[in-house]
N, C-alpha and C positions, 0 to 999 in steps of 0.2 A: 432246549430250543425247539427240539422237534414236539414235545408235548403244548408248549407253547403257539404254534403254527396251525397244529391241528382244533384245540380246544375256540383259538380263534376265529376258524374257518366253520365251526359248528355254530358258534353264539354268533355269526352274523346272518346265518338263518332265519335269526330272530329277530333283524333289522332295530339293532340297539341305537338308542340318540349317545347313548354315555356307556362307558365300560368301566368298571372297576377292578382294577389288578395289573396282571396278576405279582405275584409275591416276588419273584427271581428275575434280577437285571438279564440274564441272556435273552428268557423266555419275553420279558418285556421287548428285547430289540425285536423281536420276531413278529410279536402283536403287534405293536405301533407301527410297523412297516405296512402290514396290511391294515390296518385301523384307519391309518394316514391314508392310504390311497383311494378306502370307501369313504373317506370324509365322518370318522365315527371319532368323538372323542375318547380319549384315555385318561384316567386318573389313576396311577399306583402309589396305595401306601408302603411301600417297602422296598419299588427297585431303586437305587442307590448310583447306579454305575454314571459316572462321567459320559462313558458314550452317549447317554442318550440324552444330554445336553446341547442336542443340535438340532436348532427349528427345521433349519432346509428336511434335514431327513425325519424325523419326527414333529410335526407342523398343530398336533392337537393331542399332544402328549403331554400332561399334568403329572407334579407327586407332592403330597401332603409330605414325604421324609425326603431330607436337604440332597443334593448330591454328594460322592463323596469325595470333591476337591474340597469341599470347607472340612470332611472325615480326615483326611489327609494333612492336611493345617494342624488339625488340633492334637492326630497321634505322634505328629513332630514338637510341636509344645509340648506333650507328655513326658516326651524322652527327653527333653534342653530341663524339664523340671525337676530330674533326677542325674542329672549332668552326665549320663547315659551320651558316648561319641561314638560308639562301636556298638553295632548289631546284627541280626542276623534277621532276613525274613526268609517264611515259608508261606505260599500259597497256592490253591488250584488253578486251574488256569479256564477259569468261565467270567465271564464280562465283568461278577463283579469283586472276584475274589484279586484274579491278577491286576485288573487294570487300576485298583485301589493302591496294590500292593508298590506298583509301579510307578503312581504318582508320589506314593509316601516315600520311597528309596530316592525321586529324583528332588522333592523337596528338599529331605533330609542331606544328602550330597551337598547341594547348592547351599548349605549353610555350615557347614563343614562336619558335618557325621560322617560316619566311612560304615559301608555297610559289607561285613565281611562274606558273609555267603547268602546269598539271594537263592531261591529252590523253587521252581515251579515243577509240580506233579499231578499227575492224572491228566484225565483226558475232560475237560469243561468238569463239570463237579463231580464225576464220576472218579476215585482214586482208592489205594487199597493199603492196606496196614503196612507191607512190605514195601510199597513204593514213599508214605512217611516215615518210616523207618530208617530208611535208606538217609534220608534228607536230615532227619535229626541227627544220625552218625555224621554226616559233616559238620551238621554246628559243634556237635562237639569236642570234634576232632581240632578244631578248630580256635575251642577253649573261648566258643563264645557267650555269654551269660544271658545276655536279653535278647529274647526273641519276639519277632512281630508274627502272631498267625492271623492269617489274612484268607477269610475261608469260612464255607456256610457251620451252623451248627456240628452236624451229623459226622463232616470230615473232622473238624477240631476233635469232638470228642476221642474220636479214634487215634489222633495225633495225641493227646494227653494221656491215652491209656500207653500207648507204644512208649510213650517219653518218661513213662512212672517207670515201667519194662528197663531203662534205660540207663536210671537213676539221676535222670536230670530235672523233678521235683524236689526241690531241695533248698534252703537259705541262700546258696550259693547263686541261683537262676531266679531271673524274671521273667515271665509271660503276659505278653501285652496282645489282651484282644482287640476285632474290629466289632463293630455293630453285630455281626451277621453269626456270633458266635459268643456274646457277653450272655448265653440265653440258661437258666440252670438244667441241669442235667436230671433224669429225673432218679438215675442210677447213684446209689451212696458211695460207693466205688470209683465213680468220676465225680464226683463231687470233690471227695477228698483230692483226688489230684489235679481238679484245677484251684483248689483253693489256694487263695493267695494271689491272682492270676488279675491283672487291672485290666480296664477297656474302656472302650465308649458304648453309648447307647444314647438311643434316639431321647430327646428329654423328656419325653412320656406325658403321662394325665399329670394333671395341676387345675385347683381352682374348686368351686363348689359345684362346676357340672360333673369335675370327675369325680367329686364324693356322692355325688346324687349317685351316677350311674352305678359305682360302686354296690350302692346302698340298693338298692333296685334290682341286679342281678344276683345277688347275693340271695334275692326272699325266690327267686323265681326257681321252678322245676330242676331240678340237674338236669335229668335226664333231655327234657325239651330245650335247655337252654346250658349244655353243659362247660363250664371255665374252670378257674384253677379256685375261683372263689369258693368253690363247692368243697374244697378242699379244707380241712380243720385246722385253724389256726395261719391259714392264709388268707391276707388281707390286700390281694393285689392281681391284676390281669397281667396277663403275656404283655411282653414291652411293645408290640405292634399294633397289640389294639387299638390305644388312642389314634393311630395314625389311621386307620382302618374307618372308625367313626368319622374321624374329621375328612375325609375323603370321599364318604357317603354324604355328609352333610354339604361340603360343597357342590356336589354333584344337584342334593335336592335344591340346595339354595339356586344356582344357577341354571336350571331348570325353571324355577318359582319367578323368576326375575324375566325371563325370554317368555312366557305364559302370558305373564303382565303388562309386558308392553305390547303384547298381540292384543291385548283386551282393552288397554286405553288409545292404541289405533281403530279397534272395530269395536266398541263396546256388546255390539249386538252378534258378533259372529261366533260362532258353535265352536270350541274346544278342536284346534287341529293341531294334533303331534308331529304331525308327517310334514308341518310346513316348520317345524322348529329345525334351522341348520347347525352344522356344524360350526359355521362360521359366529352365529349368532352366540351360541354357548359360549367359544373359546374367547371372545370381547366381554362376557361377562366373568369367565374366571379372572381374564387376566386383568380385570380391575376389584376382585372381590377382595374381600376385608371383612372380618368375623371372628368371632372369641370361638375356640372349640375344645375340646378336653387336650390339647397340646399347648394352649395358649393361644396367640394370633397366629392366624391364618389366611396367607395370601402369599402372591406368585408374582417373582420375578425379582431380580436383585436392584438394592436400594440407587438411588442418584449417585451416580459416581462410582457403582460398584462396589467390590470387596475386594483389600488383596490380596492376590494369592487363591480365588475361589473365581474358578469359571462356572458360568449362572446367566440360564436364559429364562426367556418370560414363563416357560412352565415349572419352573424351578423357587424351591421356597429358601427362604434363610437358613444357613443352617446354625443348629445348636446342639449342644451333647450334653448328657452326665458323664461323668466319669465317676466307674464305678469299678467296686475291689471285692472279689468272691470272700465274703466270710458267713459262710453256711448258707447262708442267699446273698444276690448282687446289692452292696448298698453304693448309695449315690456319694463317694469322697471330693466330689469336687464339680465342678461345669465348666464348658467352653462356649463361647459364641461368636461368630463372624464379627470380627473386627476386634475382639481381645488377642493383644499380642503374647499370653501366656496362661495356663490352666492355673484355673482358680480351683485349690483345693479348700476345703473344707472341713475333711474330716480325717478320721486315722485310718492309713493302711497297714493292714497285717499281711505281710509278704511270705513266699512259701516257707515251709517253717515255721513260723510262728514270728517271725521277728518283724521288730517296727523300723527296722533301719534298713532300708532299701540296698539292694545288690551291687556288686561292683558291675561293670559293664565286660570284663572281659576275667578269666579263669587263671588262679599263677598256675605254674607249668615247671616239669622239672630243670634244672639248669644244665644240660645234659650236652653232647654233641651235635644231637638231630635240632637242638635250639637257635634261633637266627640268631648269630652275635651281635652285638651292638642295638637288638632293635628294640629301641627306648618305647612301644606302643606295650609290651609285654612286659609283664612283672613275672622276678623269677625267684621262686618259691625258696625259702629261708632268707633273701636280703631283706636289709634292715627297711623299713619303709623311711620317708625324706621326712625332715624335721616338717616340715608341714602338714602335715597327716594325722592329726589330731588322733582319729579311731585308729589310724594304722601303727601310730607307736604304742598307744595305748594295748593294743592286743599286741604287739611285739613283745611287750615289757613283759608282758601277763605272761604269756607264753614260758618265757627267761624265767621268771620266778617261779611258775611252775615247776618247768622241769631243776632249777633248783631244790627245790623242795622235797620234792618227788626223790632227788639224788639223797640229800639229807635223811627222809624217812627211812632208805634204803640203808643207808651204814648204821642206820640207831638200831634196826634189827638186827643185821647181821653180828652188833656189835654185845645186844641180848642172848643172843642165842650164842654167842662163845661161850658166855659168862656162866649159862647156863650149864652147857656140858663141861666146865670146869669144876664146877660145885659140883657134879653130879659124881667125876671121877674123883674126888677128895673126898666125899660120905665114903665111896668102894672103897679106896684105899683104908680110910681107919676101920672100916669092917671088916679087914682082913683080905680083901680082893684086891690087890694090890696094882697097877698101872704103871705107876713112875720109879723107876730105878734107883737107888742109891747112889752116890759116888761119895766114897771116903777120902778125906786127904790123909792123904800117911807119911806128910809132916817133912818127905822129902824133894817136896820143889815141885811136886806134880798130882793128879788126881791119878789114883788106881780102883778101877770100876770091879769091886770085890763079889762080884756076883750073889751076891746075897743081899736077902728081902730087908725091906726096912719093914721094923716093929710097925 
């Protein structure tokens, strides 16, 4: 926030008509406060937070990416998609890490999920290995499976490394990201350990201007123009990109348009910047409409609303991919304002390698320290309920197993008797004798004659 305050109080030196940025919902509240009060517009691609959903306090503040009450909708659809009732979130606590986190727990409530441990750490996005550390031993202490991390890049990854530390990457756990951290890592090491791990992301390029642009950056300098494209065998920008484009381009467009109508008022009058207002831009964004490497682009929620997504006139539709870290993020599925459930599409590989999504809570031993009676918790060796198709299925497996296992175990032990028996009858007729004689001597009883049998 304070880098935010300052950066903005420098670029107004420069007596800007439009601002673009910046990246981080705090720093956004900071700028748009002073931005709003010089009458400068704002356009960010990337701040996200709900807060800054409110004209009175933000009056010429634009973003080409949704807010995150439609994010919030759809990471609650995620979990009703994998019948996922119990979970756990962890988040920072900066405008748009907690205040996401906050809307999805009271969503998810209000429809009947029960969210067992909620964790906010650090200080705004500032947090450290020991303070997620700390947060992850609740969840797990807890025996809770699917977790919501709600939180920029940089902190998750440090959360995934502490969580591998932990041994909670595993078949057993899901990890469900937000936007602000579905981003890949560039370390193989955290790669491996968020693999597997679902989320949303913004729905990115589409269409034949994002192949143009594609295609175009691609030929151009690294050095003067450097991306990820430059990279061998990558075919694709950072997922904020497209948002970044289409948020310059509305800026040129709405610009172009307030230019134009000074010129078919005066035709004859000389080019003035300084008479283009604020007011005049912000009536041209909030009616614009445009194809951009995102799709359509334009501001303000539809007639009648959306429900469940709070959304003011500087605010766009939102829409999501939903995507599933295998070696990079692929798109499994989409969300958009006013689908009441994630449309998946493709195959999730969940941690471990498996295609069969996680239970939502951990069985536990059936022990003393265990809540009696409490039917939310499964307790480790009962039989799962005739309905549980996978759960009798691996009960049974299990029972035959260690049958089997039992069985292999007496056919050896019962080899190897066999064996040391043949071995003392060769000794014995070669003269090394083992087994004792008993003679009967014919009067009603055996007398042990201490002598060697032949």
């Amino acid at each position: 926030r304070k880098n935010g305050t300052s950066a903005t109080k420098a670029l107004l030196k420069r007596s800007p008509k439009i601002v673009i940025g910046p990246s981080c919902s705090s720093a956004c509240k900071a700028s748009a406060e002073i931005l709003g009060d010089k009458n400068v517009v704002q356009i960010s691609p990337s701040c996200t937070s709900t807060d800054l959903s409110d004209p009175e306090a933000y009056p010429y503040f634009f973003r080409t990416a949704p807010p995150d009450s439609g994010q919030a909708v759809a990471l609650v659809n995620l979990m009703q998609a994998f019948n996922w009732t119990r979970v756990a979130t962890i988040a920072t606590t900066d405008a748009y890490s907690a205040r996401l986190a906050d809307q999805f727990e009271s969503l998810f409530k209000s429809q009947g999920g029960r969210v067992l441990v909620s964790e906010r750490v650090g200080k705004d996005t500032a947090t450290t290995a020991a303070e997620l550390q700390l947060a992850l031993l609740k969840v797990k202490s807890a025996a809770v499976t699917v977790t919501l991390v709600s939180m920029h890049d940089d902190n998750a990854y440090t959360l995934f490394e502490e969580a591998s530390k932990l041994e909670m990457i595993d078949k057993n756990h899901a990890w469900v990201g937000t936007d602000g951290n579905t981003i890949l890592p560039q370390e193989v090491y955290l790669q491996e350990a968020m693999s597997g791990m679902v989320g949303t992301q913004p729905r990115g390029g589409t269409g034949d201007l994002f192949k143009t642009l594609l295609g175009s950056w691609a030929e151009l300098p690294a050095k003067q123009y450097p991306s990820m494209l430059h990279q061998e065998g990558v075919f694709q920008l950072g997922v904020w990109v497209p948002e970044v484009y289409d948020a310059v381009l509305a800026a040129a467009i709405a610009v172009q348009q307030v230019i134009d109508d000074q010129k078919a008022a005066n035709p004859d009058a000389a080019l003035d910047m300084d008479s283009i207002s604020a007011d005049a831009l912000q009536g041209k964004l909030k009616s614009l409409s445009f194809n951009g490497l995102t799709g359509k682009v334009s501001f303000g929620p539809p007639e009648g609303g959306i429900d469940g997504v709070e959304m003011t006139d500087g605010d766009r539709q939102p829409a999501y991919s939903i995507v599933n870290l295998q070696g990079n993020f692929k798109q499994v599925g989409t969300w958009a304002a006013g689908d009441d459930e994630i449309n998946l599409s493709g195959t999730i590989m969940w941690p471990g390698g498996r295609l069969i999504p996680p239970k939502d809570i951990l069985p536990i031993e059936n022990d003393a320290s265990s809540p009696a009676g409490n039917a939310d918790i499964p307790i480790y060796g009962r039989a799962p309920s005739e309905d549980d198709d996978e759960g009798l299925r691996a009960y049974f497996q299990g029972k035959l197993l260690g049958v089997t296992i039992g069985i292999i175990v007496v056919a050896i032990v019962v080899v190897i008797l066999v064996i040391v028996v043949i071995v003392l009858l060769v000794k014995e007729r070669k003269g090394n004798p083992f087994f004792r004689a008993y003679q009967n001597t014919g009067g009603g009883g055996d007398d042990f004659s201490g002598q060697q049998v032949p």
